[in-house]
N, C-alpha and C positions, 0 to 999 in steps of 0.2 A: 200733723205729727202723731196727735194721738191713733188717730185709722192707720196710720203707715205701722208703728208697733202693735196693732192689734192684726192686722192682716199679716205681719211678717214676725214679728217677735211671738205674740201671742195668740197665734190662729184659731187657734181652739176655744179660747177663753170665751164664755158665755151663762148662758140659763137654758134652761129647759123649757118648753114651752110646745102642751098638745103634746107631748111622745117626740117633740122634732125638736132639735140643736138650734139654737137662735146665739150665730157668733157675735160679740160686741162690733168686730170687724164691720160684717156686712151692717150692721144695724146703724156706723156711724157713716159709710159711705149712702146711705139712705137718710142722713140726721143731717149730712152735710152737703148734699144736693141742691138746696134752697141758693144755700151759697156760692156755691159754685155754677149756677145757671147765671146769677146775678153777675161775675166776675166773667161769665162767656157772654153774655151779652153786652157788657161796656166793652167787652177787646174781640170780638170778630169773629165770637164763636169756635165750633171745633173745628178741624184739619177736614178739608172736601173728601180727604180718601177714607179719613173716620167714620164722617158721614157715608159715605159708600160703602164701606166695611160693614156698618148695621144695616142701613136700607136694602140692600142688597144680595146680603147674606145671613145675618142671623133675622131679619125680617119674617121674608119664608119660609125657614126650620122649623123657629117657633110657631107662627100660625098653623104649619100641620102637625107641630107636636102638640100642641095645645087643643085643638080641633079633635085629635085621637083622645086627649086625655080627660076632655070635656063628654066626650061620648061616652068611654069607660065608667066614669063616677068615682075616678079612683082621687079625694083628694091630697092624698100623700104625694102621688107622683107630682100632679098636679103643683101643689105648693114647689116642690124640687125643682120642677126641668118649667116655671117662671119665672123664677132664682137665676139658673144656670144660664136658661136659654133667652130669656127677655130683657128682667133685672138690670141683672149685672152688666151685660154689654150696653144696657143704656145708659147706665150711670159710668162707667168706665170712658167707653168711646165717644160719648154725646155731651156728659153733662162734666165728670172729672177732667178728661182728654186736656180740657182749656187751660186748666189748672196750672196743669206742667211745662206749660209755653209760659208760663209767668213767672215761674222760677227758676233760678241759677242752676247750672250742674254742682254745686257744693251746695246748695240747699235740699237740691233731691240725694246727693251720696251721701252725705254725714247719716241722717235718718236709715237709708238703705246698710252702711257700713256697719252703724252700731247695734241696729237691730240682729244683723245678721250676724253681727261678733259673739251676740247676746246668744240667739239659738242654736250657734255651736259648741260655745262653755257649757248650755247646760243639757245639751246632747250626748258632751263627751263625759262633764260628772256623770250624771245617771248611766251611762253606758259603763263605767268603771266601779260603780256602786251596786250595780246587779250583778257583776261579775264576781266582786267580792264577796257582798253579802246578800244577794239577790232580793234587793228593796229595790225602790225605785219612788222618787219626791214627786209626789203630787198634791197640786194646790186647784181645790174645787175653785170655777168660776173664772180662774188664772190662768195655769196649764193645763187644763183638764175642763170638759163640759161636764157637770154635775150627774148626766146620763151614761158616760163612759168610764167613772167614779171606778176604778179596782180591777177594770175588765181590757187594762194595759197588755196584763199576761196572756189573755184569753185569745187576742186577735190578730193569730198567726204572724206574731213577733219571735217566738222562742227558734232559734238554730241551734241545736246542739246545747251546749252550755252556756250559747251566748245569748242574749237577747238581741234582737235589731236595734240599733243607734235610732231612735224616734222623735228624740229631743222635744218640744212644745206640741209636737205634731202630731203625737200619740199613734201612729203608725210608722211603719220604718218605710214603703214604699210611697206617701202620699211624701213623705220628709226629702226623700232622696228625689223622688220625681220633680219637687217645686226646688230644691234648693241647686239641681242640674239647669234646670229654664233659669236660673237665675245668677249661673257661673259667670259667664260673659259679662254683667252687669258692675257686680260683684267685683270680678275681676279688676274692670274699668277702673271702679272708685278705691279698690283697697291698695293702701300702698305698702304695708308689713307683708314682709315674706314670710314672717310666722305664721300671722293670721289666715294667709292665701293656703299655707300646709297646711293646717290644721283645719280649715273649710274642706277640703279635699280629703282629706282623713275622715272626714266626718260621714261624708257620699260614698266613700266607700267600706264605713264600719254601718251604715245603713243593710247590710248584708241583701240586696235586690241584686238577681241578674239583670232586673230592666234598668234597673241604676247604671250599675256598671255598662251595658251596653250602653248606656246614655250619656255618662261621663266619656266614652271611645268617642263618639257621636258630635259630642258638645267639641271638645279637642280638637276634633278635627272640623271642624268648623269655627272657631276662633283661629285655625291656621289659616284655613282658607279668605276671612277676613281680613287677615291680617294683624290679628291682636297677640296672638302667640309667635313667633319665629322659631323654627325648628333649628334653624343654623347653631342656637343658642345651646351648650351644653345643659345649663339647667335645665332645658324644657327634656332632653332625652333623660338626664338624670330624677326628675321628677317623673315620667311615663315609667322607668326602669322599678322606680321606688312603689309605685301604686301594683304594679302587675307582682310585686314580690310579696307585698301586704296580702292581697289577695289567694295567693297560694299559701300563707301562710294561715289564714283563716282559715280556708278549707278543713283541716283536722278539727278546729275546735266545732265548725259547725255540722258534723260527723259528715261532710259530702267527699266525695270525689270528685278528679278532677272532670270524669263523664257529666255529672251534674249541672258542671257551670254551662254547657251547652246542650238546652233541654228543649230538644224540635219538641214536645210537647208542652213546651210554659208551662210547666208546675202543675198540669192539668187544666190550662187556661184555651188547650186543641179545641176543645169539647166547644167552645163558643162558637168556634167557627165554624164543627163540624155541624150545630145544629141551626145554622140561618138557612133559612127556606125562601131564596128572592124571587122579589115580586118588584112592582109598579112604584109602591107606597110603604111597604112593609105591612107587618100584622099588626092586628089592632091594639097591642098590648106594648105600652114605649117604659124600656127596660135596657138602661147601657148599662152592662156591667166592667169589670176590670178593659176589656179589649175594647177599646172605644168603637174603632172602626165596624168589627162583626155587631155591636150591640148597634150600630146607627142602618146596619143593613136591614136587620131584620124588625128593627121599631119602624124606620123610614122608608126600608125600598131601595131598590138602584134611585132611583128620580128624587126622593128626601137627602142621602145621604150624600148624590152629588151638590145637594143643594147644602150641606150641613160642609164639606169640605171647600166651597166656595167660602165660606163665614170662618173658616180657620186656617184654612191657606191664607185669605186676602193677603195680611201684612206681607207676607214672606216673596208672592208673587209681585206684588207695589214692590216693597225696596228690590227686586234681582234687575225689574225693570227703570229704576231709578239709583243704582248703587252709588254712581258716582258723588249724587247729590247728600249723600247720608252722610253725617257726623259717624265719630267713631264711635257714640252712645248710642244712637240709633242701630247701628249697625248689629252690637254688643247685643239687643234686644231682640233684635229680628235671629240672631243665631240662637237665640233662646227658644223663642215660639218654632224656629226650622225642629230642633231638638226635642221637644215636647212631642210633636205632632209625630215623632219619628217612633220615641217612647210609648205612643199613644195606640201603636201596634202589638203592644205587649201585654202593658198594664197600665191604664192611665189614668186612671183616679180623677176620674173625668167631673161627678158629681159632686165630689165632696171637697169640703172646707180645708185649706182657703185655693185650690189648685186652678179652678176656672177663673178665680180673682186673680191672681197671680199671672196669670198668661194674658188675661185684658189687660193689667198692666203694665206688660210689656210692651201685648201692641199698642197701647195711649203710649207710650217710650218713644213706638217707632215711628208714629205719627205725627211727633213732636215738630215744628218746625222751627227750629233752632235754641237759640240762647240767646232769650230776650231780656231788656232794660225793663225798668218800673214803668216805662213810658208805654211799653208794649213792642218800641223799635230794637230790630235785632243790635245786639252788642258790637259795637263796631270794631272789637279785635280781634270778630270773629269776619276772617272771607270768605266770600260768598265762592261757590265753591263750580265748576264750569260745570255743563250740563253734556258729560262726557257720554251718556246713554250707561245700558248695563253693565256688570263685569263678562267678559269675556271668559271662554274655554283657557284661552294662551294664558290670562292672567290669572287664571285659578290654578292655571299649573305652575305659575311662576314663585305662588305663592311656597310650595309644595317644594319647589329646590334649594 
C-alpha cells in the first residue's frame, strides 16, 4: 500500500542524494523485493510471458546500454538507464508481477482509485490557486524532491496565464502522459461519474498536445476493447465536452488554433532531424523527450529494434491472446498500447515515476486472473474459451 501511494499519489516524494532524485517510490519497490520473491516462490513464480517479456527484451537493451555507458565513464547515465532499463523491469515483471496474482481486483482498485482520487484534488487545487494568486503548495520530501524545491515555475509549465495542471508530478507532460496509461485502469475500478469527469478534466488542464493526442488515442482504444460504447450518448456528450474545454483554453494560453497541430512538436523535429543511423547507435546513450529518435541514435537500427521488442511485448501477447484477457488485463494493455503511441512525441521515458508505471501495467497484463488465498483461481470467475486473437470484423464491430 504504502509503494502503490508513493509511486502513484506521491511520485516525486524523496531525498536528494549525489545531485540525483532518490523517490521513496522506487526505494520501497527495492525495500520490498525480499518479500515478494519469498511470496513468488511458495505460489509458482511470475507469468512465462513476464519472464519472456525480461529475458528476452529488456535483457539485450540493457546489456548494450550498459556496455555503451560502462565504456563512456559517464556515472550519471549509468546510475539512470540501470534504474530504467534493468531495475525496474526486474522487480516489476520478475520479482512484484507474483504479487498481483494474489490479490483481489478490490484489493488492487481501492489503493489505485484513492490514490488517483488523491492526485487529481490536488492537481486541480493548485491548478486554481496559480490562477488566482499565482502560488503554488509545495511540501519538500512529499510533493516535491527537495532538488526541484521553487523550480515548479521554471520547467516549462507556464502557458500563457496559465500554468500546466502538474498536480504531485511537478511537470505537467510526465502528469498527463502517466495519468493517460492509466485511464483504462482507472476507468475499470472508478465507479463516481464525478470522479471519472474530473480525472479527464485534469488530462486535459495538463495543457500537453501529447496529452491531448493521447487522451484521442487512449479513447479510442477503450472503444475498441470494448470498455467504452460509443452507442452511449454520454460517451459522444463527454468527447463534445473535452474538445470545447480545449478551445476554450486556447486564449488563456495565448495559442491558436494552428498551434494545437504542431508537425514541428514544440521544437521536439530537431531530435529526429539529428539521428545519424547506424548498426548500434553512437557511443553516447541519451533518450530525451522522443523516445523513439533518442533509442535510434543511442542504440542503432539493431539496439532499438531490440528496445521495441521489450515494449511492445505485452501489447503483442494480449492482440495474440485477447480472448483469454480479463477485462482488467485488457484496461492495461490499452494503456501500455497508449503510451508507446505517446512515446513518439514526448515520453518522459526516464523520469520518475513513468517507466514504473507502465511496468506496472504490464505486471497487470500479465496477471493471470483473480486468485483465492489458496493461490487457485476464484471459482466465480470462468474460464474463459481460447477464442485466438480479436479480429479485423470485431474491432470494427466495436466501432458501430
Amino acid at each position: 500500500m504504502l509503494a502503490m501511494i508513493f509511486l502513484l499519489a506521491l511520485p516525486k516524494g524523496g531525498i536528494a542524494a549525489g545531485g540525483l532524485p532518490v523517490t521513496f517510490g522506487y526505494v520501497m519497490l527495492g525495500a520490498l523485493a525480499p518479500f515478494s520473491v519469498l511470496s513468488a516462490l511458495r505460489n509458482g513464480g511470475p507469468a512465462p510471458a513476464a519472464i519472456a517479456n525480461f529475458l528476452f527484451g529488456y535483457v539485450p537493451i540493457s546489456a548494450l546500454a550498459m556496455l555503451k555507458l560502462l565504456s563512456s565513464g559517464s556515472s550519471y547515465g549509468l546510475a539512470i538507464y540501470a534504474v530504467t532499463l534493468v531495475i525496474l523491469p526486474a522487480l516489476m515483471l520478475l520479482i512484484h508481477a507474483p504479487v498481483l496474482e494474489r490479490l483481489s481486483e478490490r484489493q488492487i482498485g481501492e489503493p489505485v482509485k484513492w490514490c488517483l482520487r488523491f492526485v487529481v484534488f490536488w492537481g486541480l487545487l493548485n491548478f486554481v490557486l496559480f490562477a488566482v494568486s499565482k502560488r503554488f503548495i509545495e511540501i519538500p520530501y512529499l510533493t516535491i524532491n527537495p532538488l526541484d524545491l521553487g523550480d515548479i515555475y521554471s520547467k516549462n509549465n507556464r502557458r500563457g496565464i496559465l500554468m500546466k495542471l502538474v498536480s504531485t508530478y511537478n511537470n505537467g507532460n510526465i502528469y498527463g502522459v502517466c495519468m493517460v496509461m492509466l485511464l483504462p485502469v482507472y476507468w475499470y475500478f472508478e465507479r463516481s461519474r464525478t470522479w471519472l469527469c474530473l480525472f479527464v478534466l485534469a488530462i486535459i488542464l495538463s495543457l500537453s498536445r501529447t496529452v491531448w493526442a493521447g487522451l484521442i488515442v487512449v479513447t479510442f482504444g477503450m472503444i475498441l476493447s470494448g470498455q467504452l460504447r460509443i452507442s452511449r450518448p454520454a460517451v459522444w456528450f463527454s468527447l463534445g465536452s473535452a474538445m470545447l474545454m480545449v478551445v476554450a483554453l486556447l486564449p488563456l494560453m495565448g495559442w491558436t488554433s494552428d498551434r494545437v497541430v504542431d508537425t514541428n512538436l514544440g521544437g521536439r523535429m530537431a531530435q529526429w532531424n539529428d539521428v545519424v543511423l547506424s548498426a548500434f547507435g553512437q557511443a553516447e546513450v541519451r533518450i530525451s523527450e522522443v523516445l523513439y529518435a533518442g533509442l535510434l541514435q543511442s542504440f542503432g537500427i539493431i539496439g532499438t529494434l531490440l528496445a521495441l521488442g521489450a515494449l511492445a511485448f505485452p501489447v503483442v501477447y494480449a492482440m495474440m491472446n485477447w480472448q483469454l484477457f480479463t477485462p482488467l488485463r485488457r484496461a492495461a494493455v490499452v494503456g501500455v498500447g497508449s503510451y508507446l503511441l505517446m512515446a513518439a512525441s514526448d515520453a518522459a521515458f526516464i523520469y520518475p515515476p513513468t517507466i514504473a508505471i507502465l511496468l506496472a501495467l504490464c505486471a497487470l497484463a500479465y496477471r493471470r486472473g483473480d486468485r483465492s488465498a489458496s493461490g487457485n483461481p476464484s471459482r466465480h470467475i470462468a474460464a474463459p474459451r481460447p477464442l485466438g486473437p480479436i479480429t479485423l470484423a470485431q474491432a470494427a464491430a466495436r466501432l458501430r
